[in-house]
KEKE-3310 file (N, C-alpha, C; in steps of 0.2 Angstrom, whole numbers, plus 5000, padded with zeros to 4 digits):
npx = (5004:5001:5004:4996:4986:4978:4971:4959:4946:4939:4928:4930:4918:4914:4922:4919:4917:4910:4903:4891:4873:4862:4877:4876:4866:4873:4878:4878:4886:4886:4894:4897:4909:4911:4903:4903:4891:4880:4873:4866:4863:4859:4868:4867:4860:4870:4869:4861:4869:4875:4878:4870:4885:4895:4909:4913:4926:4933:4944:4949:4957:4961:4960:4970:4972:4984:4988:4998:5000:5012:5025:5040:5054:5061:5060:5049:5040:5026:5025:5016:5016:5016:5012:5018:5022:5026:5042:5051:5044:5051:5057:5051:5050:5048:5043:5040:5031:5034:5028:5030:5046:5056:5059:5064:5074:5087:5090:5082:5070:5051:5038:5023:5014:5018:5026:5027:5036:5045:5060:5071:5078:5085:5085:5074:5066:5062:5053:5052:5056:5064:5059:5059:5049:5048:5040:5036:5028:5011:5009:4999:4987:4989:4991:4981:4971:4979:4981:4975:4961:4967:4962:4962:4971:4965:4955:4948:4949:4948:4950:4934:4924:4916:4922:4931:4922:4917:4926:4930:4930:4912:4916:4929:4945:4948:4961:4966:4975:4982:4980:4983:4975:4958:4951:4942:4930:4925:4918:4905:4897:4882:4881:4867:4866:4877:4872:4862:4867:4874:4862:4860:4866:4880:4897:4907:4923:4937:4953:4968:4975:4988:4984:4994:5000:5005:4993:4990:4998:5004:5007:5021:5028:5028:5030:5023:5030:5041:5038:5038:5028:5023:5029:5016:5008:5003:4989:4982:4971:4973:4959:4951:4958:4956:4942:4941:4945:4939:4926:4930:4934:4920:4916:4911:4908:4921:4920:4928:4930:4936:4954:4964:4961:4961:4973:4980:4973:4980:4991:4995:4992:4991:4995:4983:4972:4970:4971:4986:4989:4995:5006:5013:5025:5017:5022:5015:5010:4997:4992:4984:4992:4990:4978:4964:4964:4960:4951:4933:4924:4924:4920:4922:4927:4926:4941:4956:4963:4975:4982:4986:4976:4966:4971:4972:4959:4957:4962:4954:4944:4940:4951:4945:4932:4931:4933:4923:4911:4917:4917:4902:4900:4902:4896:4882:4886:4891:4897:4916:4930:4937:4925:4915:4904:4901:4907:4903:4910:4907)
npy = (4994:5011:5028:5038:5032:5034:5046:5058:5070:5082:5094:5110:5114:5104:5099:5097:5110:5109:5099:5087:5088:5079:5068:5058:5058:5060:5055:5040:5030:5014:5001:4986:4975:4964:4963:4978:4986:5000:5006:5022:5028:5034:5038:5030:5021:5009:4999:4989:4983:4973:4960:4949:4944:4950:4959:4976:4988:5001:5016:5021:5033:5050:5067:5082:5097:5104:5113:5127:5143:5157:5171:5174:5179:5195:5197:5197:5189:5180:5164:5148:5131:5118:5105:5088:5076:5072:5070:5069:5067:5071:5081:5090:5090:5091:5084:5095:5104:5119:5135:5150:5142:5146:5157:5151:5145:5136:5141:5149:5156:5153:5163:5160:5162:5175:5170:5157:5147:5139:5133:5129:5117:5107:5102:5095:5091:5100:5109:5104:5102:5102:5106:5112:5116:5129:5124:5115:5102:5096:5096:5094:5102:5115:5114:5111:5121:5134:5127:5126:5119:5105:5107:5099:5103:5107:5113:5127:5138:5148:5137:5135:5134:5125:5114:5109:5099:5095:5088:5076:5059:5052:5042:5045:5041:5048:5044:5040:5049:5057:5058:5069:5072:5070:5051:5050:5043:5038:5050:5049:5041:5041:5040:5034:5028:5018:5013:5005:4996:4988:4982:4974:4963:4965:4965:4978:4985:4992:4999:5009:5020:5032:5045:5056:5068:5066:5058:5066:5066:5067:5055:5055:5047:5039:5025:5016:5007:5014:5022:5028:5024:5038:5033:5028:5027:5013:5004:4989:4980:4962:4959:4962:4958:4947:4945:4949:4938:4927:4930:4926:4915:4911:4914:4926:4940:4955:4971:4986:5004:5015:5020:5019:5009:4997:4998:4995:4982:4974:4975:4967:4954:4936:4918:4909:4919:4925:4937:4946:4953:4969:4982:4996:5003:5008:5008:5005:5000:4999:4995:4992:4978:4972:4962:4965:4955:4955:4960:4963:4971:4988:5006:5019:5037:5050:5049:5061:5062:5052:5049:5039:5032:5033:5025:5012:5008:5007:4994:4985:4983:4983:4993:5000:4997:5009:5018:5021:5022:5035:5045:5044:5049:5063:5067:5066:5075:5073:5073:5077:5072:5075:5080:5075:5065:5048:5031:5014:4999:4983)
npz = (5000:4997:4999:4994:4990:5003:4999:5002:4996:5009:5011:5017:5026:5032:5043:5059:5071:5087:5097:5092:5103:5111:5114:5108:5096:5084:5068:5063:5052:5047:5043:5032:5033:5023:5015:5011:5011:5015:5026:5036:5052:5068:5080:5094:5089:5089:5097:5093:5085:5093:5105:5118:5128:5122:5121:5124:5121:5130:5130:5143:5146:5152:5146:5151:5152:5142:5136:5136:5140:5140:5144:5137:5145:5147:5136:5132:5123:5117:5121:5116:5126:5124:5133:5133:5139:5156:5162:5173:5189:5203:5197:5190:5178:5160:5144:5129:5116:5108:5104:5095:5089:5085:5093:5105:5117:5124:5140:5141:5150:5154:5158:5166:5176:5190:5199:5194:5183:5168:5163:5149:5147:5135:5117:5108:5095:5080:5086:5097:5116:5130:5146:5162:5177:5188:5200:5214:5220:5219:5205:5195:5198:5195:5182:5178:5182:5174:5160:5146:5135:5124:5111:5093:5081:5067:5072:5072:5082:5098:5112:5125:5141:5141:5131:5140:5145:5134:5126:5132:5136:5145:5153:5156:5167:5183:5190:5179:5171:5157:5142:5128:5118:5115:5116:5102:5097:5108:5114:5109:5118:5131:5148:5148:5137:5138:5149:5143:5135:5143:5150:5140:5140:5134:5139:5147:5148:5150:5146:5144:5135:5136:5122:5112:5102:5091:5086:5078:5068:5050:5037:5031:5020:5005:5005:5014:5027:5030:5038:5052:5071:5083:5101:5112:5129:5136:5147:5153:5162:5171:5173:5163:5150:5155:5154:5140:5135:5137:5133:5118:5119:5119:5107:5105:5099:5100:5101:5097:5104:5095:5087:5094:5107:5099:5094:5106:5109:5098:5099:5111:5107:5107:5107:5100:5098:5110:5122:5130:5145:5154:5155:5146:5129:5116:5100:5088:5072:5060:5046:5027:5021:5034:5044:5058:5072:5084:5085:5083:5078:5075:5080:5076:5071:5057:5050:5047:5029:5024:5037:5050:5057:5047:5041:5049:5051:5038:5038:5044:5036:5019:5006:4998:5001:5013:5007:4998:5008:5016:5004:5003:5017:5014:5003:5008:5020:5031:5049:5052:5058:5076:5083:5075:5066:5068:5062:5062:5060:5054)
capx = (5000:5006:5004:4994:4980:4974:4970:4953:4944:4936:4927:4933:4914:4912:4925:4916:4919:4908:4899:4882:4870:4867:4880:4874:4863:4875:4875:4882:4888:4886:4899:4897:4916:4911:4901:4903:4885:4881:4867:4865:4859:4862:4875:4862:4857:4877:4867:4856:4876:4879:4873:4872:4889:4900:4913:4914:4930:4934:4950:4946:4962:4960:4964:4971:4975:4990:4990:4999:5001:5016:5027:5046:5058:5065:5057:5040:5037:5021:5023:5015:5020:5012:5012:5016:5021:5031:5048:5051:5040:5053:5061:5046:5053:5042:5044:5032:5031:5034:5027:5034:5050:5064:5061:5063:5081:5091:5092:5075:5063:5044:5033:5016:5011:5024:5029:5027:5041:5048:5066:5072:5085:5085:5082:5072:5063:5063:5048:5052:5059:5064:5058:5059:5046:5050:5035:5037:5022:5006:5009:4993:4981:4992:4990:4972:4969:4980:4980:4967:4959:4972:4960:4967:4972:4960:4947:4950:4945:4951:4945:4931:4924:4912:4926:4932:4919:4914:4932:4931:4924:4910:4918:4936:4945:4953:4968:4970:4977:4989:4980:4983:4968:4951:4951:4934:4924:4919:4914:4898:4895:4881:4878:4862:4868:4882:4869:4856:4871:4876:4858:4858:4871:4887:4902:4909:4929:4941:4959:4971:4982:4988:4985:5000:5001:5007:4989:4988:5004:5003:5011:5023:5033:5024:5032:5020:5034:5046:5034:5039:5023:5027:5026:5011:5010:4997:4987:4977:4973:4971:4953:4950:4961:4952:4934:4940:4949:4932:4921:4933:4931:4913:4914:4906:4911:4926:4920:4932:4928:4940:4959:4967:4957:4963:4982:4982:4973:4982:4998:4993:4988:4993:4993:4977:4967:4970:4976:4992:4987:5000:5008:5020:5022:5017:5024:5012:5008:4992:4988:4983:4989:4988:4972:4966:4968:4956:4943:4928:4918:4925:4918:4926:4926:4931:4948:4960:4968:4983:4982:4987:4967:4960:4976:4970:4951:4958:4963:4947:4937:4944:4950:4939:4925:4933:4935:4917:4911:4920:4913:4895:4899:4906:4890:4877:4886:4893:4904:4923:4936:4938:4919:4909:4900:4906:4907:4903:4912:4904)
capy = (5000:5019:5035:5043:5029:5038:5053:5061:5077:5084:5102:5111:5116:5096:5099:5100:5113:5109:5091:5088:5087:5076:5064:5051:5060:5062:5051:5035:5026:5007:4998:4979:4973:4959:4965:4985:4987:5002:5009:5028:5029:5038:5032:5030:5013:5007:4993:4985:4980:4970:4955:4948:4940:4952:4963:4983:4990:5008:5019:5026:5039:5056:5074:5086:5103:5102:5120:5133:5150:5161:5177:5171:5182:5199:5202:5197:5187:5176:5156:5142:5127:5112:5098:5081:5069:5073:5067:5066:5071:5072:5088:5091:5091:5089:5086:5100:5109:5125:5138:5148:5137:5151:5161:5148:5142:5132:5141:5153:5154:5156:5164:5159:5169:5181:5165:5151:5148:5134:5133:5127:5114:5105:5103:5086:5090:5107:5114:5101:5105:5099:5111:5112:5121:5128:5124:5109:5099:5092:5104:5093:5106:5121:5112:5112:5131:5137:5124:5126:5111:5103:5104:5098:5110:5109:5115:5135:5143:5146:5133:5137:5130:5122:5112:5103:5093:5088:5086:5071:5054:5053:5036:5046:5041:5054:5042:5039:5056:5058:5062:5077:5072:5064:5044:5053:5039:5039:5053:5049:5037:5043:5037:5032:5021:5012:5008:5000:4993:4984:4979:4969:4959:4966:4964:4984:4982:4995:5000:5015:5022:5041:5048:5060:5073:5060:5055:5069:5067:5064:5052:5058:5042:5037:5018:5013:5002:5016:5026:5025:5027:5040:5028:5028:5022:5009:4998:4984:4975:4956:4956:4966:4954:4939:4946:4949:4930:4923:4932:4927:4910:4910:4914:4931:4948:4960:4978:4990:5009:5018:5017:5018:5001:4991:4996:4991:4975:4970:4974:4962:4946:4929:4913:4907:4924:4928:4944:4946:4959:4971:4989:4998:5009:5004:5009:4999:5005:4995:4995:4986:4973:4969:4964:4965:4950:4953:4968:4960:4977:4994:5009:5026:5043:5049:5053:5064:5059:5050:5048:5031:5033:5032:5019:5008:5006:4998:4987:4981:4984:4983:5001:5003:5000:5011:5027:5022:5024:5042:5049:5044:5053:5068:5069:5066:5080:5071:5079:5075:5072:5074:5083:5074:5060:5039:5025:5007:4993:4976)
capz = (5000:4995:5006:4990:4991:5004:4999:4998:4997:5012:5011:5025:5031:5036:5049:5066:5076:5091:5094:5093:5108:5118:5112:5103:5093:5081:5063:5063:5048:5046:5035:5029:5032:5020:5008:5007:5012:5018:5030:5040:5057:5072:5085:5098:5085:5090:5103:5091:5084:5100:5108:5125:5128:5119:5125:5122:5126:5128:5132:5150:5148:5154:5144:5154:5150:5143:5131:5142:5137:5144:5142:5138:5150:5146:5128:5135:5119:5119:5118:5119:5127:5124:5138:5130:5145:5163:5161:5181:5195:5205:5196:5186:5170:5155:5137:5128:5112:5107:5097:5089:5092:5084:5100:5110:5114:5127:5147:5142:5154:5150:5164:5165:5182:5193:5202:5188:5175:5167:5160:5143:5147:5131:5112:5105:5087:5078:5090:5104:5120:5137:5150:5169:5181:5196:5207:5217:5226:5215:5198:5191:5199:5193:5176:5177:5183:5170:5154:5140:5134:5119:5106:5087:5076:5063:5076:5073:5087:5105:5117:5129:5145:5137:5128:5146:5147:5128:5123:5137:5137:5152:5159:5160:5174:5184:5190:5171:5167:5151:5135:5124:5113:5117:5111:5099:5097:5115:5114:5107:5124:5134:5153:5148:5132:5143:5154:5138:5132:5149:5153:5134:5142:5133:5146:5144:5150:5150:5144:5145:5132:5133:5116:5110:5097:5085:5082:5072:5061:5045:5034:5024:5016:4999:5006:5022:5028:5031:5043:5063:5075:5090:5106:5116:5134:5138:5153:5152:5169:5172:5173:5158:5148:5156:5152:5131:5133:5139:5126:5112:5119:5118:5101:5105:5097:5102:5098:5100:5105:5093:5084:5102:5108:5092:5094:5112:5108:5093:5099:5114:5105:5108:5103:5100:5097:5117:5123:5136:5150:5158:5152:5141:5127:5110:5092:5084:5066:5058:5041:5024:5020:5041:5046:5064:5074:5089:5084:5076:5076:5074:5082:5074:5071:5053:5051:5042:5024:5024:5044:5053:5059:5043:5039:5052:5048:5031:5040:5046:5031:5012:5008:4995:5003:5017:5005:4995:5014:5017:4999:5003:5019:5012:4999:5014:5023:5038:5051:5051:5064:5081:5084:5070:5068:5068:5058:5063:5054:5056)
cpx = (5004:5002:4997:4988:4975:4974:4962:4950:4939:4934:4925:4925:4911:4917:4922:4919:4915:4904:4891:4878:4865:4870:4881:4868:4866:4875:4879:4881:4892:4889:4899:4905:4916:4911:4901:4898:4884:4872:4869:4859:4859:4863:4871:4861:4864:4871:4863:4862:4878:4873:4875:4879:4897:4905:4915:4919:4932:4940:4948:4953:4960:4963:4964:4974:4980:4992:4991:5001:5006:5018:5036:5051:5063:5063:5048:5036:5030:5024:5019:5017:5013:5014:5012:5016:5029:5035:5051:5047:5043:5057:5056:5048:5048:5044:5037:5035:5030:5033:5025:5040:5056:5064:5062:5071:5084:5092:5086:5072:5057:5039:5027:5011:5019:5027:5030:5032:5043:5053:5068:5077:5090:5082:5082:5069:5064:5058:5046:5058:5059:5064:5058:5054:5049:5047:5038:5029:5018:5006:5004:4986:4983:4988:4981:4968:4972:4980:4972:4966:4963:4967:4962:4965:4967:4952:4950:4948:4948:4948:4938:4929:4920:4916:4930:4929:4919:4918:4933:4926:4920:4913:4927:4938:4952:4959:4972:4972:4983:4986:4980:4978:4963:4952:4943:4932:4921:4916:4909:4892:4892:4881:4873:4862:4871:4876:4865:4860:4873:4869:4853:4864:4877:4892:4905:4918:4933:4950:4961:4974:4980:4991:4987:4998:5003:4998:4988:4993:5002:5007:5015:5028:5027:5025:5029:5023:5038:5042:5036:5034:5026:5023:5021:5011:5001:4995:4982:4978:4972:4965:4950:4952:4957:4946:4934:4943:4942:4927:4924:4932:4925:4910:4911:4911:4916:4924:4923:4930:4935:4948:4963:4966:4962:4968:4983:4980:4976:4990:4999:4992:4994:4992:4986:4971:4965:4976:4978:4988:4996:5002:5013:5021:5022:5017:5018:5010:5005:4990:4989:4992:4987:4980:4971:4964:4963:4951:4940:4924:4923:4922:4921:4925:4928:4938:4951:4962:4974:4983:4981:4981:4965:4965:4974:4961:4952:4960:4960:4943:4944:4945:4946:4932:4922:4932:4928:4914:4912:4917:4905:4895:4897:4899:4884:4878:4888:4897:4909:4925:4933:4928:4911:4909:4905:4904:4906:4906:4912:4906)
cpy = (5006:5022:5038:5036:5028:5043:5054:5066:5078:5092:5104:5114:5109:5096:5102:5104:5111:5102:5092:5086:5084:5070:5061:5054:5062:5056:5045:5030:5019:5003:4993:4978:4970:4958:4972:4986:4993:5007:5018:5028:5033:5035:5029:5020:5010:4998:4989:4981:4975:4965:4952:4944:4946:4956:4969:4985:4997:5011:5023:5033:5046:5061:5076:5093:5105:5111:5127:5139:5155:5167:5173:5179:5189:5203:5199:5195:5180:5169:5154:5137:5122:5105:5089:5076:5075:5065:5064:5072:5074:5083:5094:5094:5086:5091:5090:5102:5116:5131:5146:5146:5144:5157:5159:5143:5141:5138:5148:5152:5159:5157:5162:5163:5173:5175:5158:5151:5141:5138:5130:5121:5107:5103:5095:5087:5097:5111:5109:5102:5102:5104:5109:5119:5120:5126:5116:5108:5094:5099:5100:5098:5114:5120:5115:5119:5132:5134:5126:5120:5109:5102:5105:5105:5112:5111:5123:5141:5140:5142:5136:5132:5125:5112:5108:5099:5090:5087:5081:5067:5053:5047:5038:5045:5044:5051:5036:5045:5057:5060:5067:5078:5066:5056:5047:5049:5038:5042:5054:5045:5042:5038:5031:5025:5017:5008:5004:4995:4986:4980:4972:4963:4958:4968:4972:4982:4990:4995:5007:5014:5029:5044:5055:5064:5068:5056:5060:5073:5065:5061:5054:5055:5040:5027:5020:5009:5007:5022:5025:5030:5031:5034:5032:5024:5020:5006:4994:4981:4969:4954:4960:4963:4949:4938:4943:4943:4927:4924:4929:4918:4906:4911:4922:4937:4952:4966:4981:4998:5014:5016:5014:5011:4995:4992:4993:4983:4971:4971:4969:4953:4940:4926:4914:4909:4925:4935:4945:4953:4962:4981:4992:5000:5005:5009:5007:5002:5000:4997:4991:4984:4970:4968:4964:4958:4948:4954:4964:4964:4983:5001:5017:5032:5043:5054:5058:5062:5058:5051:5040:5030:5029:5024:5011:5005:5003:4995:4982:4979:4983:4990:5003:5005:5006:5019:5025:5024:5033:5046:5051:5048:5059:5070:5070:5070:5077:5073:5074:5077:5071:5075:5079:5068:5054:5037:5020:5002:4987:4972)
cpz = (5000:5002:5002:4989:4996:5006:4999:4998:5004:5012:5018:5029:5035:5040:5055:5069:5083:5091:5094:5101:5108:5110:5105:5099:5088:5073:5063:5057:5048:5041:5036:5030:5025:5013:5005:5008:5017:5022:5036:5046:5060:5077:5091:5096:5086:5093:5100:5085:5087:5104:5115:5125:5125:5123:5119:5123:5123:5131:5138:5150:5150:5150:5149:5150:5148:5138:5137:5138:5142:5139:5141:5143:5148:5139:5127:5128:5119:5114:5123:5121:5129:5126:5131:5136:5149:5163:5169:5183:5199:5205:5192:5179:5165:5147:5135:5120:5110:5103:5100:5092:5091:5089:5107:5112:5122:5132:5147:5146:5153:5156:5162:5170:5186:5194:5199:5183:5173:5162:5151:5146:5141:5125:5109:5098:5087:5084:5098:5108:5128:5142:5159:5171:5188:5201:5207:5222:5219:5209:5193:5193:5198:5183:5174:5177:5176:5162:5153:5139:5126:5113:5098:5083:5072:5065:5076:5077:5094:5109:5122:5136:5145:5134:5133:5145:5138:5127:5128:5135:5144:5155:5160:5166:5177:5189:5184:5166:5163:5145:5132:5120:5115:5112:5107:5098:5101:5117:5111:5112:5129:5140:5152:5141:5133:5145:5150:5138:5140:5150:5147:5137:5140:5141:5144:5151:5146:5148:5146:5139:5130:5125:5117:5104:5090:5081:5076:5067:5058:5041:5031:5019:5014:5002:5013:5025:5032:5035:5050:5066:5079:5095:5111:5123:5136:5145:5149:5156:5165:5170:5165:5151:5148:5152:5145:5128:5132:5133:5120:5112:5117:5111:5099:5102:5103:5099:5102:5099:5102:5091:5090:5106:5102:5091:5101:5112:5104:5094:5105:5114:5107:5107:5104:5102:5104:5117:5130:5140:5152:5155:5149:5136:5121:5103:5087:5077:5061:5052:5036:5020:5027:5039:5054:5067:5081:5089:5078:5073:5078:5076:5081:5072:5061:5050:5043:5036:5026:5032:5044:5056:5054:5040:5043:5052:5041:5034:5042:5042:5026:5011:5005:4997:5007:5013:5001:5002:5015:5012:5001:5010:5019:5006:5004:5021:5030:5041:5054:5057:5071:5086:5080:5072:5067:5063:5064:5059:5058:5053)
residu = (UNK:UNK:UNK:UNK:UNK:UNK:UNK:UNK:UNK:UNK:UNK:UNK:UNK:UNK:UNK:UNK:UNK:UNK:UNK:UNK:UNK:UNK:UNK:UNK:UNK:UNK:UNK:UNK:UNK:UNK:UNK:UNK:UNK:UNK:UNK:UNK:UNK:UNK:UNK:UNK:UNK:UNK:UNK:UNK:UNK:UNK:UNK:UNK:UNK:UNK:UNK:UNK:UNK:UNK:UNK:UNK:UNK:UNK:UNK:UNK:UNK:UNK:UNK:UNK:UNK:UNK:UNK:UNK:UNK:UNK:UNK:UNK:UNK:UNK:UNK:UNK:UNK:UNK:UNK:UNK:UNK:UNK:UNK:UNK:UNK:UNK:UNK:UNK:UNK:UNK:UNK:UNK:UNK:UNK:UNK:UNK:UNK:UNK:UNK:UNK:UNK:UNK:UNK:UNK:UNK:UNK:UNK:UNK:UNK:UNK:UNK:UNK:UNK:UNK:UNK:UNK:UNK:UNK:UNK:UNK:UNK:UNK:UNK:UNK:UNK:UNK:UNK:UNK:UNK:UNK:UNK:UNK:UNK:UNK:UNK:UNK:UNK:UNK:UNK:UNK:UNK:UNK:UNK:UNK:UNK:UNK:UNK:UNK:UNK:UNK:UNK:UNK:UNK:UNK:UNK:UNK:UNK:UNK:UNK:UNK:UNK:UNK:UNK:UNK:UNK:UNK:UNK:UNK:UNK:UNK:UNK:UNK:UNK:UNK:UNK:UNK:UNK:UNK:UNK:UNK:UNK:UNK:UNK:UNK:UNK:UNK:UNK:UNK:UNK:UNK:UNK:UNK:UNK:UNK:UNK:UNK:UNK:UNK:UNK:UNK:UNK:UNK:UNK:UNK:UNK:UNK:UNK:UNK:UNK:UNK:UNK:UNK:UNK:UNK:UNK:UNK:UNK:UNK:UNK:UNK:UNK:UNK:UNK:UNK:UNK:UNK:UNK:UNK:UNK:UNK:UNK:UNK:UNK:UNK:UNK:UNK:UNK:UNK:UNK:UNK:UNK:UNK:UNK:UNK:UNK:UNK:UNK:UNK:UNK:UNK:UNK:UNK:UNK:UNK:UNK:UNK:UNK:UNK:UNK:UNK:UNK:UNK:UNK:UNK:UNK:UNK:UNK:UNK:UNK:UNK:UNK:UNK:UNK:UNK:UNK:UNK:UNK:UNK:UNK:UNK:UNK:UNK:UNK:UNK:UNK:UNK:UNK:UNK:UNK:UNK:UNK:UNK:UNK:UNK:UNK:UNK:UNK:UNK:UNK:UNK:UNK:UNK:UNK:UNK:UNK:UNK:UNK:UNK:UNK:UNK:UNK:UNK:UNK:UNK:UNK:UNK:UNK:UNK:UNK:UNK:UNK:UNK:UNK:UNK:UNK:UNK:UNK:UNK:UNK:UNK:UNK:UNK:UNK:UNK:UNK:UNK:UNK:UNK:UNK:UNK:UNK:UNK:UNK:UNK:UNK:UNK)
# end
C-alpha cells in the first residue's frame, strides 16, 4: 500500500467545530466489512450491533489541560508550550512543544504567572523541548487552573469552558490522566447508552492508552513500511484481559471503541486469538495489507487523509470499501474528525 492511496477530498465546512448534543445524537455510519454494504443511522442505534455475551471496550484515559500559554523572560514574547508527557516528577521536567520554536532556545525561561516559570534545558525536534518548572508539590492542579483544553488543530478557534467537558469521554478516569487528545469515538457514549448497552448483556471492559500529538501526524513516506509510529503508553489490567479472553472463547464479538482500543489489543495478542494483560508503550503501526487479529467490530470517528486513523480502519474493512464509505459521507454532509459524527464497521 502507498501513502497517495489515501487521499481524499474533504470540504473544509464538514470539519466539526463543536459536537452535537446530547451525544449520541450524532450520525452513525454502518459499514458491511464483507460485503461494502452500507446503511445511516444515528449512533444511539450502536446497541442494536451488540449481543448479549459480547465485550465493548473503551480507552478510560483522561485529557488534561495540557495547552499553556506564557510570556518568555526579558522580551516578554508570547509562547505556547504544549504539555506532551512529565519526564520526572521528582524535578518536574516535561517534554512539551513549542510555538513559535525560533524564539525559543536552550536556558530561556517562560513565565506563566509572577511565580510560575519553566526553564528550557534541552532541544528534541525542531519545536520540541525539554523544560523544567519551578514549582514543586502536586503541579497537576496548577495544570488544570491554567492549561486550556488541547484541542486539534483543525478545530480553529480558541477553546472554551464548554470544551472541558465535551472534549472528554463521560467514563474518563481521573487516576488515568495523560492524553493530549480525546480517544473521539467515545465521545459519542452517553451514561444512559452504557447503561442500555450493559443491561443487553454486553460485558463493557476497559483500557488506558495516553493519546499523543502524533495522532495527528501525517504520513509523509509514499512507502507505508518506512513510517515510525510516535510511542504511546498503555494499561490493560488482568481482569479486563480475562473478560475479552472469555468472550473470544465463547465465540462472542470484540467491539472496539476507537483506533486507540485496536492498537492496544492488537499489539497484545497471543497465541490462539487471546490477549496478554499488563503495560507499556506501544509503536504499533496497523495498516493494509495487516488485518486486525482481535477487533471484530469497529467503532470510529472519521479521520484525516493520509492519517494512521483512517490507515487503520483499512485494515478492518477493504480500503475501497473504506474510502466508497468516506465519499458517501462527504456527499450526505457528515461531520469529520475529532467533533463529527462515527462510523461502525461490522
Amino acid at each position: 500500500m502507498k501513502l497517495s492511496q489515501f487521499k481524499y477530498p474533504i470540504p473544509k465546512n464538514l470539519i466539526a467545530k463543536v459536537p452535537k448534543t446530547p451525544r449520541d445524537a450524532c450520525k452513525l455510519l454502518v459499514l458491511n466489512k464483507e460485503t461494502g454494504e452500507m446503511e445511516s443511522k444515528k449512533f444511539k442505534d450502536v446497541i442494536d450491533y451488540m449481543d448479549a455475551g459480547d465485550v465493548l471496550v473503551l480507552n478510560d484515559s483522561k485529557v488534561f489541560n495540557a495547552r499553556l500559554y506564557g510570556t518568555k523572560e526579558k522580551t516578554k514574547a508570547k509562547i505556547e508550550v504544549f504539555l506532551l508527557r512529565q519526564l520526572s516528577t521528582e524535578e518536574n521536567i516535561w517534554d512539551v512543544v513549542v510555538d513559535p520554536a525560533r524564539k525559543v532556545r536552550i536556558g530561556n525561561r517562560i513565565f506563566f504567572t509572577k511565580n510560575l516559570f519553566c526553564e528550557v534545558i534541552d532541544n528534541t525536534t525542531s519545536r520540541g523541548r525539554i523544560v523544567r518548572f519551578n514549582y514543586q508539590g502536586d503541579f497537576s492542579k496548577y495544570i488544570e487552573k491554567l492549561g486550556k483544553t488541547p484541542l486539534p488543530p483543525y478545530i480553529k478557534r480558541d477553546s472554551t469552558e464548554k470544551d472541558k467537558e465535551d472534549y472528554q469521554t463521560i467514563y474518563a478516569n481521573s487516576l488515568h490522566v495523560g492524553s493530549v487528545a480525546a480517544p473521539t469515538a467515545g465521545l459519542h457514549f452517553t451514561k444512559e447508552l452504557l447503561k442500555k448497552i450493559e443491561n443487553k448483556g454486553v460485558k463493557i471492559v476497559y483500557l488506558t492508552l495516553h493519546i499523543g500529538l502524533g495522532t495527528f501526524r501525517l504520513v509523509e513516506v509514499e512507502d507505508l513500511s518506512k513510517h515510525r509510529m510516535d510511542s504511546e503508553y498503555y494499561e490493560m489490567s488482568k481482569e479486563s484481559a480475562d473478560i475479552i479472553n472469555a468472550s473470544i472463547a465463547k465465540r462472542k464479538k470484540v467491539i472496539a471503541v476507537g483506533t486507540s482500543v485496536a492498537r492496544v489489543l492488537e499489539t497484545n495478542v497471543i497465541t490462539s486469538r487471546q490477549v496478554r494483560w499488563g503495560k507499556g508503550w506501544t509503536d504499533r503501526f496497523i495498516h493494509p495489507p495487516q488485518k486486525l487479529r482481535i477487533v471484530d467490530r469497529l467503532i470510529t470517528n472519521f479521520h484525516m487523509p493520509q492519517s494512521t486513523l483512517l490507515m487503520l480502519a483499512c485494515a478492518m474493512a477493504e480500503r475501497d470499501y473504506i474510502m466508497k464509505a468516506y465519499k458517501k459521507a462527504v456527499k450526505e454532509k457528515y461531520r469529520f474528525y475529532s467533533y463529527g459524527d462515527a462510523m461502525m464497521i461490522i
